[in-house]
Every structure is written in structure tokens, then in C-alpha cells.
C-alpha positions as CSV (number, residue, x, y, z in Angstrom):
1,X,26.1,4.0,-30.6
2,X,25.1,6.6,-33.0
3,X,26.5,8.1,-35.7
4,X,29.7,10.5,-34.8
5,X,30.0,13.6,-36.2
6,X,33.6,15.7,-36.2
7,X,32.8,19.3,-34.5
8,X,34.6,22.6,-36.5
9,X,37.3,21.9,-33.2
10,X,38.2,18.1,-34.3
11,X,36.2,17.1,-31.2
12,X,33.7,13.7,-32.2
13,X,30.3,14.1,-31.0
14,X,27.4,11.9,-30.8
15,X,24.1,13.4,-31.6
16,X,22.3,10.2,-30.5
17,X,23.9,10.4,-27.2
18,X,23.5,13.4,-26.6
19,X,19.5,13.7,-27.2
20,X,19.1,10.2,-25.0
21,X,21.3,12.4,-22.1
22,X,19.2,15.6,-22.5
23,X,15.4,14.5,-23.2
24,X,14.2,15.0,-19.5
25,X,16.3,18.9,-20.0
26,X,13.2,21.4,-20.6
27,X,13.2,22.9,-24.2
28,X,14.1,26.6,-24.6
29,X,11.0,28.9,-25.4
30,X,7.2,29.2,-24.5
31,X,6.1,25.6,-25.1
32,X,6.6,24.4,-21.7
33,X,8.0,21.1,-23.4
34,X,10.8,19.1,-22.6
35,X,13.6,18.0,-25.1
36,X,11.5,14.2,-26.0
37,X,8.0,16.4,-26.4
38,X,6.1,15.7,-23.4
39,X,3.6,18.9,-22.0
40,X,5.2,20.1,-18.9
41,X,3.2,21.4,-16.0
42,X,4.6,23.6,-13.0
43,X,7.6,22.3,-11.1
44,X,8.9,20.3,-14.3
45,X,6.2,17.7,-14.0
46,X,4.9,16.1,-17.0
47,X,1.5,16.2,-17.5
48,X,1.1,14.3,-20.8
49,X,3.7,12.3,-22.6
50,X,4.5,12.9,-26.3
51,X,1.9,9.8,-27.4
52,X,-0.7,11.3,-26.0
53,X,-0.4,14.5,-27.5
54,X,0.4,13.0,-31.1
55,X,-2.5,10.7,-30.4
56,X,-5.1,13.9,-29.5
57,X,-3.5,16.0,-32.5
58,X,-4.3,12.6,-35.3
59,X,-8.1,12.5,-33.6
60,X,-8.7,16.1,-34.1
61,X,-6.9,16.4,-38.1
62,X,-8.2,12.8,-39.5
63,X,-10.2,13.2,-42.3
64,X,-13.5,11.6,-40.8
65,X,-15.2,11.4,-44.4
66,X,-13.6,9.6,-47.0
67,X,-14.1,10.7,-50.2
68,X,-16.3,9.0,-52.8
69,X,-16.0,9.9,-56.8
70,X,-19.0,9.1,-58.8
71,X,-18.9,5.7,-61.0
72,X,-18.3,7.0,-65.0
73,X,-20.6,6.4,-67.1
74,X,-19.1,4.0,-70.1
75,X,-21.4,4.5,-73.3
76,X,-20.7,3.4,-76.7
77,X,-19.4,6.8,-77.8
78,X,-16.5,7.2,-75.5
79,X,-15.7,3.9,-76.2
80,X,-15.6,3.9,-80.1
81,X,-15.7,7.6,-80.7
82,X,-16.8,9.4,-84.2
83,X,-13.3,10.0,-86.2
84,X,-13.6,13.6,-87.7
85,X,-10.7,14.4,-90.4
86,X,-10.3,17.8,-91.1
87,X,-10.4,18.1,-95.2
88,X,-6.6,17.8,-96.5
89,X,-5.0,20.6,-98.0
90,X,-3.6,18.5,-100.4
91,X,-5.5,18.9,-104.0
92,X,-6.1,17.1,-107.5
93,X,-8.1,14.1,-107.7
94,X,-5.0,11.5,-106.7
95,X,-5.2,13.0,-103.3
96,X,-8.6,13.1,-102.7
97,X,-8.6,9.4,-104.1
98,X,-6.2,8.7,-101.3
99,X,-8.1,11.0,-98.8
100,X,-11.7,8.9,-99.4
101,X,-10.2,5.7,-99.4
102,X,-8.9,6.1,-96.1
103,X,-11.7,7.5,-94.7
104,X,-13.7,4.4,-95.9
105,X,-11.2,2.4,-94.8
106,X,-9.7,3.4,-91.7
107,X,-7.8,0.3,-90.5
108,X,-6.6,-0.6,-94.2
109,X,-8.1,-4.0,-94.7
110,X,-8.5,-3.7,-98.5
């Protein structure tokens, strides 16, 4: 049993139970469907069932190529790339002491 729902009159319904009752009902509007999805012909009669048309409709919208991205190119300058330092706005000869030892010395080994 589905799940219950209470209707705006207190009445419980069952949505499950009602769409298993109704699926062989035709669907109201142009698509000559019944309620489950299968193609109706005249008289009612089903012509194709819901599989087949979901199975048609995936054949004709797969992708059919996948897509392929170029390999990247890995050369030593994206690896280790050239450290520019914009010059400091800081002036007087204790910070451009500081400024040139870190740029000899970027990973401060000394």
C-alpha cells in the first residue's frame, strides 16, 4: 500500500492505488496516450508500450560521439614558473635589504 494522503474533505486517498486502478484509462488531451504511457491506436488499442517508446526516444538523443579533450602539455615552465615581484613601495635601504634577500632567497634557507 502506498502512501495515504488526507483530501481538503478529511477523506484518505491513495495515490498509488489509484494510478495502478486508472493506467489502462486514456489520458486527457491530444497524445492518444493512456494513463502508464503507452501510444494508443484507434479503438483504444495499444500500439507500442511505454518501453518501447522510451527505448526509440534514448536511440535517437544518445550522444553517439564521446568527447575527447586534448592531452596538456606539461613543460618545465608551468611546472616551476618564473616568480615576478612587483618592486615594493616600501623605501630606504633596510627595505630594499629585506626586499633582495628575499628575492635571492625565496624559500628562506639562510
Amino acid at each position: 500500500m502506498g502512501k495515504a494522503y488526507r483530501s481538503a474533505q478529511g477523506k484518505m486517498v491513495d495515490m498509488e492505488q489509484l494510478r495502478l486502478a486508472n493506467e489502462e484509462t486514456i489520458a486527457v488531451g491530444n497524445m492518444k496516450v493512456n494513463a502508464r504511457g503507452d501510444e494508443l491506436g484507434p479503438g483504444g488499442e495499444i500500439i507500442r508500450t511505454r518501453n518501447e517508446v522510451m527505448s526509440d526516444y534514448y536511440k535517437l538523443n544518445s550522444p553517439t560521439i564521446k568527447a575527447t579533450y586534448p592531452e596538456p602539455a606539461i613543460d618545465e615552465r608551468s611546472i616551476h614558473p618564473k616568480v615576478v615581484t612587483p618592486p615594493s613601495p616600501v623605501r630606504g635601504s633596510l627595505a630594499q635589504q629585506v626586499l633582495q634577500k628575499q628575492l635571492d632567497d625565496p624559500e628562506g634557507t639562510e
